[in-house]
C-alpha positions in Angstrom: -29.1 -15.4 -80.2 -32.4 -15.6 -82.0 -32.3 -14.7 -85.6 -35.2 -13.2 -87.3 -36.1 -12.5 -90.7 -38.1 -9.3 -91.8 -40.6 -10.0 -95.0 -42.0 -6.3 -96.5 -45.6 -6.7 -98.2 -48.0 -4.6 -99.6 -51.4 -3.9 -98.3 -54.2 -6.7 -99.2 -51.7 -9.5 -99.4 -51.0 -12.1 -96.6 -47.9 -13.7 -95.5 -46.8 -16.2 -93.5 -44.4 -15.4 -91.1 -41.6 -17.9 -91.0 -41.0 -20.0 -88.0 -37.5 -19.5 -86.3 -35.5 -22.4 -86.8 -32.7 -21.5 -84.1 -32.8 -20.2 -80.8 -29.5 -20.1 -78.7 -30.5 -18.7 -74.5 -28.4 -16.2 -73.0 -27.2 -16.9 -69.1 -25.1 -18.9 -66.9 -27.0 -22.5 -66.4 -26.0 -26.1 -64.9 -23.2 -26.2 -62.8 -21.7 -23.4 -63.6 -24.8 -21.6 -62.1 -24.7 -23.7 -59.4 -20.1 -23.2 -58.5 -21.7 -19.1 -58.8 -24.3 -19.5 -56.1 -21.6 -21.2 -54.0 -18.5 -18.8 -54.4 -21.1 -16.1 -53.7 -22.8 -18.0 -50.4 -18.9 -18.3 -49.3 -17.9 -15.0 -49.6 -21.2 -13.4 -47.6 -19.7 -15.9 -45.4 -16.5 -14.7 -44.6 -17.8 -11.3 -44.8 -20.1 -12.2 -41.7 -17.1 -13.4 -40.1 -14.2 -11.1 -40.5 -17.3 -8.7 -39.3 -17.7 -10.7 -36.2 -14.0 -10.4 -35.8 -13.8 -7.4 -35.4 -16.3 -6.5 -33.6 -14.9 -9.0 -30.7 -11.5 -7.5 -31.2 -13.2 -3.9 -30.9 -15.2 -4.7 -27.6 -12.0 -6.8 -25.9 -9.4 -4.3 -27.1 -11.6 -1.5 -25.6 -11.5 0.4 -28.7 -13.5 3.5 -28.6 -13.0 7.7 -30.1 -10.5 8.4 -27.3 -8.4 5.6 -27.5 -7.6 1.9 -26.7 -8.2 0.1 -23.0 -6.9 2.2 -20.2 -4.7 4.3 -23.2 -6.3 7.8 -23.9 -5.6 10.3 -26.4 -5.8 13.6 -24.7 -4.3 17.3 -25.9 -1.5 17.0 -24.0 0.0 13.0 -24.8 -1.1 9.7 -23.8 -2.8 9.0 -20.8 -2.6 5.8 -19.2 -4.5 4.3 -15.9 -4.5 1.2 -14.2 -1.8 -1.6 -14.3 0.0 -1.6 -17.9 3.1 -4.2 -19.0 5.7 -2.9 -21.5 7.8 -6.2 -23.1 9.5 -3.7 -25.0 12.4 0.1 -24.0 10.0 3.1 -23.1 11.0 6.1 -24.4 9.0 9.7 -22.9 9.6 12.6 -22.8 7.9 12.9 -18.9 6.1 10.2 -17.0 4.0 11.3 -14.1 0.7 9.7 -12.1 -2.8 11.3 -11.3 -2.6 13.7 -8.4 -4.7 10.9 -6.0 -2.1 8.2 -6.9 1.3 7.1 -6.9 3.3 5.8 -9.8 4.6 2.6 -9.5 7.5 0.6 -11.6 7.5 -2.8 -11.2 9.7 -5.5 -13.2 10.5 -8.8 -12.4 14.3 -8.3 -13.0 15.2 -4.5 -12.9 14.0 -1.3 -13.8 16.7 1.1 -15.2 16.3 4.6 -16.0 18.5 5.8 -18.4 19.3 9.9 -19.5 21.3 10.9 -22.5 22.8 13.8 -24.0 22.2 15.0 -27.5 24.9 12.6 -28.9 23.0 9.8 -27.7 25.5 8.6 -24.9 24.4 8.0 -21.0 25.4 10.3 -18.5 22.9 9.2 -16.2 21.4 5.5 -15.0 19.4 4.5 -12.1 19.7 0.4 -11.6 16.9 -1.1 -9.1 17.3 -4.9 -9.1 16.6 -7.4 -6.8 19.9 -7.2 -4.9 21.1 -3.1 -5.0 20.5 0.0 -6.1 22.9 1.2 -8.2 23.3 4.8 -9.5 25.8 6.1 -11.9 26.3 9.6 -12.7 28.4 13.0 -11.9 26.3 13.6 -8.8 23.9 12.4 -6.4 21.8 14.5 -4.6 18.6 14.3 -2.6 16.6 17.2 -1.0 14.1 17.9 0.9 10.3 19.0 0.0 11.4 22.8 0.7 14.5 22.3 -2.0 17.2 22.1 0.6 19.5 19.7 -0.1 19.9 16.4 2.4 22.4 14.5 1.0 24.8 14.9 -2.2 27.5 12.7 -3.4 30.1 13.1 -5.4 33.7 12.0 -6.6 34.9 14.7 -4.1 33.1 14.5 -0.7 29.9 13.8 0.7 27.7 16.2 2.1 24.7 15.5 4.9 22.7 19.1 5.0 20.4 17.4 8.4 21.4 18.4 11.7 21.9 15.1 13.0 23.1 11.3 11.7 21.8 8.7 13.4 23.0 4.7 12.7 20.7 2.5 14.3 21.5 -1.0 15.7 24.7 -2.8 16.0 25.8 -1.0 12.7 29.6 -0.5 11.5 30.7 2.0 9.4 34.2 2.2 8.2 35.9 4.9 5.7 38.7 2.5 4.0 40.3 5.8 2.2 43.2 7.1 3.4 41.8 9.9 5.5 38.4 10.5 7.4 37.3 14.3 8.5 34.4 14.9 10.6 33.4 18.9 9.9 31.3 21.2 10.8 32.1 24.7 9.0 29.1 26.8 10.7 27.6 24.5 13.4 28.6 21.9 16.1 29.2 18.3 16.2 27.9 16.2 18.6 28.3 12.6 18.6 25.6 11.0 20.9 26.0 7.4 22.0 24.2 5.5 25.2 26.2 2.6 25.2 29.2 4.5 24.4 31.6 5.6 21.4 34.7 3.9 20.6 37.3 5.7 18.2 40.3 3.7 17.3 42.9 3.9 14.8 45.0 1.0 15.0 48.1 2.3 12.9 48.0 6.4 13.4 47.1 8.9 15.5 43.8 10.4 16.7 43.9 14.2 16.6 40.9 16.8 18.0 41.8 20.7 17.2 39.8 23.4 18.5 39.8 26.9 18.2 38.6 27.7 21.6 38.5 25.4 24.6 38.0 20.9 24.4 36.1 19.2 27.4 36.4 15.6 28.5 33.8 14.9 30.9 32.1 12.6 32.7 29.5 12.9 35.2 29.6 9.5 36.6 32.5 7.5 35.4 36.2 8.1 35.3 38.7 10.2 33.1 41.1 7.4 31.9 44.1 8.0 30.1 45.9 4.9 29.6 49.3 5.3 27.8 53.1 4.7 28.5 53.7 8.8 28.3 51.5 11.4 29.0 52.6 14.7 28.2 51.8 18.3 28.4 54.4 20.3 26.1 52.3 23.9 26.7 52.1 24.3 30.0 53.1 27.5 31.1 56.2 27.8 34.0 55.0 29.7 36.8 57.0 32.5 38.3 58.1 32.6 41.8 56.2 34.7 44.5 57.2 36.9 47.1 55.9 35.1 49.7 55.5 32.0 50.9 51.6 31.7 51.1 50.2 29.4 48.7 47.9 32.7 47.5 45.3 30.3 46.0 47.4 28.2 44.0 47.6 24.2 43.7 49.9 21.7 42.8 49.2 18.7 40.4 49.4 15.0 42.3 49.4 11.5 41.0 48.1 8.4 42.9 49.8 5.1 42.4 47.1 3.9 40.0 47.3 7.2 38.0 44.5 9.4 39.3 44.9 12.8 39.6 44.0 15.1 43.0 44.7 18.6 43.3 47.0 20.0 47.0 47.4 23.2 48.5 50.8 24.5 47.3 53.1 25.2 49.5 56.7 25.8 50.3 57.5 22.4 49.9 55.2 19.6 48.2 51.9 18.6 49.8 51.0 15.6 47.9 51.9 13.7 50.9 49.4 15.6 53.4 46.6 15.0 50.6 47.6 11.4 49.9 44.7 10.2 51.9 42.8 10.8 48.1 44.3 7.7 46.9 43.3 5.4 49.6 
């Protein structure tokens, strides 16, 4: 600081004014001044380029007012185009794809789709992986773009809603439980084959029930019933006649080999006259 002294004189007199004898400047010299510039040339420094930063993280981020990259904010959630890889669980509420496009999941393990209850436990899951497809739940059930159902599964029975089942190529399907049933409550069945259909059961019986009438034909082959014991329990006994005219009826004859021929019925048996069948 500068210290001054203050004289008071009267008019007509003349003072000299004393000289100051200390003067002490105010400010920030040497290196101080010098470490100031510097801290403050640093700082604009790293202003410029955490600036820069962020503008690069801005323009490859694709930041703008709707949202990030191929994320936009709309109204209704988040929408999301193009090709997207989640490292961590997904949790939405609904997932669906624009109307021109399909939705794709891809993972280079599995993609599981999980549904819970309230309480947080999983009474649902859907497990593609490289291997199988594997589907837990109550029921299974596939239908068809009209809402009629093609296919359900459950721990009761399986139900196929199409009018036919086809298995293509040399395919085997076996049914290890302890019965099968093949049932049609309001249509037909048909089983089509044109190499043929082979039904065996190796230790039981084969049993076909009808309500009306069952047809074994053959239009080009034979009718082959290969067994020790054929039998015929319901045949009805016919009664006798008054006459001995055959009246249109025919008796029943077997060849050597097995074949059956039909005879005219007579008094006595005419399987002999008609033998010439078996030749």
């Amino acid at each position: 600081m500068v210290r001054e002294q203050y004289t008071t004189t009267t008019p007509g007199t003349s003072l000299e004014r004393p000289k100051n004898e200390y003067v002490y400047k105010i400010g920030i010299y040497g290196w101080r001044k010098r470490c100031l510039y510097l801290f403050v040339l640093l700082l604009l420094i790293i202003l410029v380029v955490n600036f820069s930063l962020t503008i690069w993280i801005l323009k490859v981020m694709w930041f703008s007012p709707t949202g990030m990259g191929h994320l936009r904010v709309t109204k209704e959630g988040l929408r999301l185009e193009g090709e997207s890889e989640f490292l961590f669980p997904l949790y939405a509420k609904e997932i669906h794809s624009r109307v021109d496009s399909s939705l794709l999941l891809q993972s280079t393990h599995n993609v599981t789709v999980n549904a819970r209850n309230s309480n947080g436990e999983v009474t649902g899951r859907l497990n593609v992986g490289p291997k199988m497809v594997e589907f837990h739940g109550q029921q299974f059930l596939i239908n068809s773009k009209d809402g009629k159902p093609l296919f359900t599964v459950d721990e009761n029975e399986v139900v196929i809603g199409t009018d036919k089942l086809r298995v293509t190529d040399c395919a085997t399907v076996r049914f290890p439980a302890p019965a099968f049933r093949l049932e049609s409550p309001t249509r037909s069945l048909s089983m089509d084959a044109p190499r043929g259909i082979n039904i065996k059961a190796q230790a039981g019986n084969i049993e076909a029930l009808s309500q009306m009438d069952i047809k074994l034909h053959s239009s080009d082959g034979v009718l082959l019933l290969d067994a020790e014991t054929v039998r015929l329990p319901k045949l009805p006994e016919g009664a006798r006649g008054g006459s001995g005219i055959s009246q249109g009826l025919y008796e029943i004859c077997v060849c050597p080999d097995g074949k059956l021929y039909l005879s005219v019925a007579g008094v006595g048996s005419t399987c002999q006259e008609y033998s010439r069948v078996c030749q």
